[in-house]
N, C-alpha and C positions, 0 to 999 in steps of 0.2 A: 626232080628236085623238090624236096620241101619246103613248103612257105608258110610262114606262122604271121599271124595277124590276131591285137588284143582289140578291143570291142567293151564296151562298159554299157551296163544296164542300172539303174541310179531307177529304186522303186522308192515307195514314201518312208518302209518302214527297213529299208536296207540296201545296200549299195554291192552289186557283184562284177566280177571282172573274169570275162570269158575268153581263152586263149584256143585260137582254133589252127589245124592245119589242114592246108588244104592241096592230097595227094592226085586227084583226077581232075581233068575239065568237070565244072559242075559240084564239083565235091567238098564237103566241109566238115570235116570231123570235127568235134566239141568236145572240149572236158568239160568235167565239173562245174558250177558254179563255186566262187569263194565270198561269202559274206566278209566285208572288209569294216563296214559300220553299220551302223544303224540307230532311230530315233524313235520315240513314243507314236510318231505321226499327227503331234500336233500341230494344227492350224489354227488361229485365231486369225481376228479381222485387221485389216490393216492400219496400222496405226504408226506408219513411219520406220523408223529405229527405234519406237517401243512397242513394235508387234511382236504379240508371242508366238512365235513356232519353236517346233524341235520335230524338225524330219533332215532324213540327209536328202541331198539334193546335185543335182548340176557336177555330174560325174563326166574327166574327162582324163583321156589313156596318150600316152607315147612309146613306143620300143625302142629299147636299147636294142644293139646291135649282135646281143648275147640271147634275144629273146626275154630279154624284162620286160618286164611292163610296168611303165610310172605312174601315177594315178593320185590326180588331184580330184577335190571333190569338197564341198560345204555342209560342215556340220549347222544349222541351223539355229538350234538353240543357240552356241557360242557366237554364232554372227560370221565366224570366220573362215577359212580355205583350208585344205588338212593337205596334206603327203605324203605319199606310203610308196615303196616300189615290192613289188612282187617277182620273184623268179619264177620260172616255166612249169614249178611245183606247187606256185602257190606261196612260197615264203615268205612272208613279210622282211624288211629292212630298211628302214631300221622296226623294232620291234612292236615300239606305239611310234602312232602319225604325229606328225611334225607342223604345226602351229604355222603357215607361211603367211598369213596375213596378221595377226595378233592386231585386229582393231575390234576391241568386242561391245563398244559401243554404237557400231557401225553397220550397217549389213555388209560383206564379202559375198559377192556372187560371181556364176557363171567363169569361171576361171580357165584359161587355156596353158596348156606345157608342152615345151622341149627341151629335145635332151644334144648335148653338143657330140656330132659323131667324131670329133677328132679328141676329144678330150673328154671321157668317159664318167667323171667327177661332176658334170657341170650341166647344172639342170635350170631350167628358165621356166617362171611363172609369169603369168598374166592376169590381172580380172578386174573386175569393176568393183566400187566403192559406193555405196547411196550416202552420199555427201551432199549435202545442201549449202552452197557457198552464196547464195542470193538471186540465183536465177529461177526460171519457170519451173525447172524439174531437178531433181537431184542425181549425181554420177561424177564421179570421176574414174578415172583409169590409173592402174596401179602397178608395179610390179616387181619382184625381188627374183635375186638367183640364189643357189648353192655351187660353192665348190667342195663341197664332200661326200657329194651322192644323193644326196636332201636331207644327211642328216640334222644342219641347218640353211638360214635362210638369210642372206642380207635385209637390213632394214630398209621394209617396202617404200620406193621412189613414186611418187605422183608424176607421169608424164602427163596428162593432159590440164589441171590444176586449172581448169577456168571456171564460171559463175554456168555453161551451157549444161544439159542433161548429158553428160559423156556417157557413150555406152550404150546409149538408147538408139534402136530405130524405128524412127516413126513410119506408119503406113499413113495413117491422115489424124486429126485431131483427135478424135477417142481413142486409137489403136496403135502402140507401139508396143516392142518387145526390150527387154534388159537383153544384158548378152551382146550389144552388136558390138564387137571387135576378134581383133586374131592377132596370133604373132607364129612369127615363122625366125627359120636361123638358115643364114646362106652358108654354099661352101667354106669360105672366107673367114667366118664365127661371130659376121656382124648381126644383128640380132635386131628384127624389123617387129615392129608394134602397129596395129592398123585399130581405126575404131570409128566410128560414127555418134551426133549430140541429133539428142532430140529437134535441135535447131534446123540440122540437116547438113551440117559439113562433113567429109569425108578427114579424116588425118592421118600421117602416118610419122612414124621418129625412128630412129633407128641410131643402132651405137657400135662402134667399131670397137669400143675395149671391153669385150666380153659381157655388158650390164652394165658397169661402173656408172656410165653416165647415159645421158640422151640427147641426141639433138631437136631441135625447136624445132615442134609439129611442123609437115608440111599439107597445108590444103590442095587437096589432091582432086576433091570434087563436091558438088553439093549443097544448095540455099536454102533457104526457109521454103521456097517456091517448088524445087526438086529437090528433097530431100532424100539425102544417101543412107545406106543400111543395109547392117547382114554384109562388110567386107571381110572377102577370103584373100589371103597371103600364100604364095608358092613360091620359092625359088629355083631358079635351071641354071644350069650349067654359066661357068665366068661371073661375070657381075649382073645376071636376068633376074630381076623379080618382076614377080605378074600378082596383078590387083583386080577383083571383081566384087560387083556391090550389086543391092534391088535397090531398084526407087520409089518411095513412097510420093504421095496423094496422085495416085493414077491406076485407075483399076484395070489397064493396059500394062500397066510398067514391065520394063524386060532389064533384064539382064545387063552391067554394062563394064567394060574390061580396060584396063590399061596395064601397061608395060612401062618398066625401064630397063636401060643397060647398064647406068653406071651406077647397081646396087642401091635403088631406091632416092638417091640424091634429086634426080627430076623422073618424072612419068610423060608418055605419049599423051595426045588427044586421047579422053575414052571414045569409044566406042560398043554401038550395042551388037552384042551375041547374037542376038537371030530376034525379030520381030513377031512375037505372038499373041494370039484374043486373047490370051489369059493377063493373069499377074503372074510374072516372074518374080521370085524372091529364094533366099538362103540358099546364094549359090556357095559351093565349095570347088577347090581345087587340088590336082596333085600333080607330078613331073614322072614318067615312065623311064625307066634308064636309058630309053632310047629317044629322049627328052621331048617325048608327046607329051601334050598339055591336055590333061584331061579336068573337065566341069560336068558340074553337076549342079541340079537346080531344082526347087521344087514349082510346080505351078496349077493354078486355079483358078477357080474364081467365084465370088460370093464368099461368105462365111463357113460351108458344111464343109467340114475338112474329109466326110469319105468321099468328096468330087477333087481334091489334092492328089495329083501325082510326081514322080520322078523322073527328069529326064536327063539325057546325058547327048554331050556331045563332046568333042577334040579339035586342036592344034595340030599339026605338024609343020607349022614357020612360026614357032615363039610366040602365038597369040595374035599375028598378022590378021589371021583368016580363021575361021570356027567352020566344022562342018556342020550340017543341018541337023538339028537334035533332034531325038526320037525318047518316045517313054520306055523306062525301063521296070518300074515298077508292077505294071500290071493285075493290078490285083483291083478285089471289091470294095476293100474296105479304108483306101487311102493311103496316100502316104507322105509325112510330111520332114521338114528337116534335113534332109539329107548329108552323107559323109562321104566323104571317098579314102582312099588309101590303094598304094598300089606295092606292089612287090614285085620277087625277081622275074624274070622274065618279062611274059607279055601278062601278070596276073593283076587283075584290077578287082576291087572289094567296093562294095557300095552299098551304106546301111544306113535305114531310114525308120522316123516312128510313126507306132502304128495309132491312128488316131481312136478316140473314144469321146462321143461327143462333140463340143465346136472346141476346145482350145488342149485339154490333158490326153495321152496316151497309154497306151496299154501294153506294148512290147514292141519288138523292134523285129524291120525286114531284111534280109539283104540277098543280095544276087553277089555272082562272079561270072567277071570276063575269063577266061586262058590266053584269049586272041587280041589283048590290046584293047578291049572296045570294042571287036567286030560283032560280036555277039555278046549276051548274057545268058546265061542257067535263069531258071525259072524262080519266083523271088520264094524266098522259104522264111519262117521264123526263128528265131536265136531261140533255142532252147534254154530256160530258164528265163525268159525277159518278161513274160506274160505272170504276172501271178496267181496262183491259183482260186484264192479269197477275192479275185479281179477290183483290187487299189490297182491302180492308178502310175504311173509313171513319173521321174524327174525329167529332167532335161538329159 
């Protein structure tokens, strides 16, 4: 059987989207790269929402069910989120990218998408805002859909709309990351939004009529004291969603999980994944057809990100019980961030970036299971993620 999985590599000076299938245990054939944008690579210094950049950035992919691939991603200069879907050829559609944040006094970052498997029209955005409404940091959380493929965009809703840093997650007082949230879409077409504030709360909203509206955050985990970050979103089978976050100001912190059954409305007690010396952080999740719960997670400890690895472990009771992770990354030169994705069968995809220096990267790794998890192939590089001129990496 043939399994196709898309992958995005987001450099400074261009944006590519790699569609690969993968015919043997181990095996990954690659096409082409497809340059879909690109920027001058400038950077200038920080200066809020009148800092000048123009690089693209924070590229990120979903597939249709035809083997598309949708593909959000921030043009820089403009401030704002773009949208393109590509077929299995490469095609663009629509022809130029589609404007889904239109705040161009604003920064638009890190944005997440999906695509609705029962209604093939219907595409859901996600991302954060550096909005400064009066509080210590700036973020909110934002999001718009299409119902015409993405040729447009509903006018983007504010779900999180407070004075906290939305979006932010803190590791300890110098060190957080933009980007912390996620959104996932249940069988059902309810449409869940998860994110974390600088503050340190966890939240989640979710809407039952396709986008239209949201329900009022639910605090799900998280204080000033243990500060939550980096939550992943999976849905399983009936009404399961499962929820995983890192905990910042602990250079211990692990992993820590909850569950619902009645479609995000309430969550279990968390609990943590497995207890490790390191720092656990940017775990991600995905659902096997045979509704194994599969995590991923990156971990370290100190600042040199080539002592960063990837580990992986699984469910088989809905997130009950976690089996004991092991690293899968294996490699010299780190590995951090981590994704997962899985396909038919037993095939599971796990890609991670390759660091360079303490905080930017330089290309991207990944391994494959065939066996569910029981094993990985040995971890390889995405062909084309590395550049040759060696810039530098997006997200």
């Amino acid at each position: 059987m043939r399994v196709s999985v898309a992958l995005i590599a987001c450099q400074v000076l261009v944006a590519s989207v790699f569609c690969a299938s993968a015919r043997e245990a181990g095996t990954i054939t690659w096409s082409a790269p497809v340059e879909i944008a690109s920027g001058n690579g400038q950077r200038g210094p920080w200066q809020q929402n009148e800092s000048n950049f123009d690089y693209v950035d924070d590229a990120t992919v979903a597939l249709s069910a035809d083997g598309a691939a949708a593909v959000a991603w921030v043009q820089q200069r403009q401030k704002d989120v773009f949208f393109q879907v590509f077929d299995r050829a490469g095609k663009a559609r629509p022809r130029q990218p589609v404007n889904v944040s239109r705040s161009p006094s604003v920064f638009s970052w890190l944005p997440r998408v999906a695509l609705s498997p029962a209604r093939a029209d219907n595409v859901y955005v996600l991302w954060q805002e550096i909005v400064f409404s009066g509080g210590s940091h700036g973020g909110d959380i934002f999001f718009a859909r299409s119902t015409d493929g993405g040729s447009s965009f509903s006018t983007p809703l504010n779900l999180s709309n407070s004075k906290a840093g939305d979006g932010k997650g803190r590791i300890d007082a110098e060190r957080w990351d933009n980007g912390s949230l996620d959104l996932a879409l249940a069988p059902d077409g309810t449409v869940l939004a998860a994110w974390s504030s600088y503050e340190g709360a966890l939240w989640i909203s979710r809407s039952t009529d396709g986008g239209a509206t949201f329900s009022k955050p639910l605090h799900v985990a998280g204080d000033d004291r243990t500060p939550a970050r980096g939550p992943a979103l999976a849905v399983g089978e009936g009404s399961s969603v499962y929820l995983a976050w890192a905990v910042g100001e602990d250079t211990r912190g692990d992993v820590h999980f909850a569950r619902s059954e009645d479609g995000g409305i309430a969550f279990s007690a968390p609990l943590v994944v497995a207890e490790t010396n390191g720092f656990s952080d940017a775990p991600k999740l995905a659902v096997s057809g045979d509704g194994t719960l599969h995590l991923v997670q990156g971990e370290g400890s100190g600042r040199n990100a080539a002592q960063q690895t990837v580990r992986s472990t699984r469910s088989r009771d809905g997130g009950r019980t976690f089996e004991r992770s092991r690293e899968i990354s294996r490699g010299k030169t780190g590995a951090l961030f981590p994704s997962i994705s899985v396909g038919a069968a037993a095939d599971v995809f796990v890609l991670w970036e390759i660091p360079v220096g303490q905080r930017r990267t330089r290309g991207l790794g990944i391994v494959r299971s065939s066996d569910s998890d029981n094993s990985f192939s040995a971890p390889s590089v995405v062909p084309g993620s590395i550049d040759p001129a060696a810039r530098t990496n997006g997200n």
